[in-house]
C-alpha positions in Angstrom: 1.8 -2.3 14.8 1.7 -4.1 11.6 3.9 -3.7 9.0 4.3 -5.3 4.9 6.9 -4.3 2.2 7.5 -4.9 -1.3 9.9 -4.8 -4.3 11.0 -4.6 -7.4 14.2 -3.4 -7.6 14.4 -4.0 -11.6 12.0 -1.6 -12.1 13.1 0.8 -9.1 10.6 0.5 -6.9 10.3 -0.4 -3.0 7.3 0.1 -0.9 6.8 -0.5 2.9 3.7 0.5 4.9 3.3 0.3 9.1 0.0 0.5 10.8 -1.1 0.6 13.9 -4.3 -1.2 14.5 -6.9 -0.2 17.3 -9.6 -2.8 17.3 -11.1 -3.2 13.9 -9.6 -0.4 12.4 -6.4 1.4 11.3 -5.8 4.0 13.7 -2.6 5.3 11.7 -0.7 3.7 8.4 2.5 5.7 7.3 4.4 4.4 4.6 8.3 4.9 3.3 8.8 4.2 -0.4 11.3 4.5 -3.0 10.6 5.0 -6.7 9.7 7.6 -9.2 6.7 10.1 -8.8 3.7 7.3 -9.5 4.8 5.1 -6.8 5.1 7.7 -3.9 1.9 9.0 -5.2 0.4 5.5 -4.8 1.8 4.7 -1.7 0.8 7.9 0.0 -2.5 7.6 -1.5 -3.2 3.2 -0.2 -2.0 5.4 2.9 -4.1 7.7 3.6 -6.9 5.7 2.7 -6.2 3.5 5.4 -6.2 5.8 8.4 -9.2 5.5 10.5 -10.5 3.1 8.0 -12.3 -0.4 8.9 -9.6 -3.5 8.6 -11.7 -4.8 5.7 -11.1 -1.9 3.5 -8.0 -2.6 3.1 -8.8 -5.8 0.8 -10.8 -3.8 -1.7 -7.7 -1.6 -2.5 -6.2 -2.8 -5.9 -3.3 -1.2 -8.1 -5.8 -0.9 -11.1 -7.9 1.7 -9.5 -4.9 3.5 -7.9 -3.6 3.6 -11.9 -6.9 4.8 -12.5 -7.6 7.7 -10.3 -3.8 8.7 -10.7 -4.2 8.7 -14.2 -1.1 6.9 -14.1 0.2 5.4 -17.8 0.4 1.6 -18.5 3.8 1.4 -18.2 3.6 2.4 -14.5 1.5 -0.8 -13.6 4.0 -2.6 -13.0 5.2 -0.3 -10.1 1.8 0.3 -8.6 1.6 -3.5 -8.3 4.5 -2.8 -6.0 2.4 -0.9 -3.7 -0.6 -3.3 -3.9 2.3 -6.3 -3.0 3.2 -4.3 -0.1 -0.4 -3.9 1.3 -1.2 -7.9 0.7 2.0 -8.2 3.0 0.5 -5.9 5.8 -2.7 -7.9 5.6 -0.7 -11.0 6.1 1.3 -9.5 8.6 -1.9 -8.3 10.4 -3.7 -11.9 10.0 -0.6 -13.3 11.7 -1.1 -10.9 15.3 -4.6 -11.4 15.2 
């Protein structure tokens, strides 16, 4: 199990995702987040992507397309950049087991 949080408590958000790997690929990633609607929405949705996916997808996951499929406004870019923060610190957490 691999885990990476985030946060930025200024603008009320906290994001921390746990995967368990099996092999090359995520076999499960949950997450537990605090923030308004936009961030659990992100955070559910890096998530969910993740499960069953290859490692390497995780790398091609960035906050701008989560804003952009969410529809999410500007001014919530700075809390979905939470959420990408978080995943970079499961990567790193993961490159450190490996």
């Amino acid at each position: 199990v691999v885990s990476g949080e985030a946060a930025a408590l200024d603008r009320g958000a906290w994001v921390q995702f746990a995967a368990r790997v099996d092999g090359e690929r995520f076999a499960d990633c949950r997450f537990r987040a605090f923030g308004c609607p936009h961030t659990l929405a992100a955070a559910s949705l890096v998530a969910g992507r993740l499960r069953g996916a290859p490692l390497s997808a995780a790398s091609s996951i960035k906050a701008a397309s989560i804003a952009q499929e969410l529809d999410a406004p500007a001014e919530k870019m700075g809390r979905l950049l939470v959420v990408e923060d978080a995943l970079r610190a499961l990567l790193a957490d993961l490159g450190r087991v490996q």
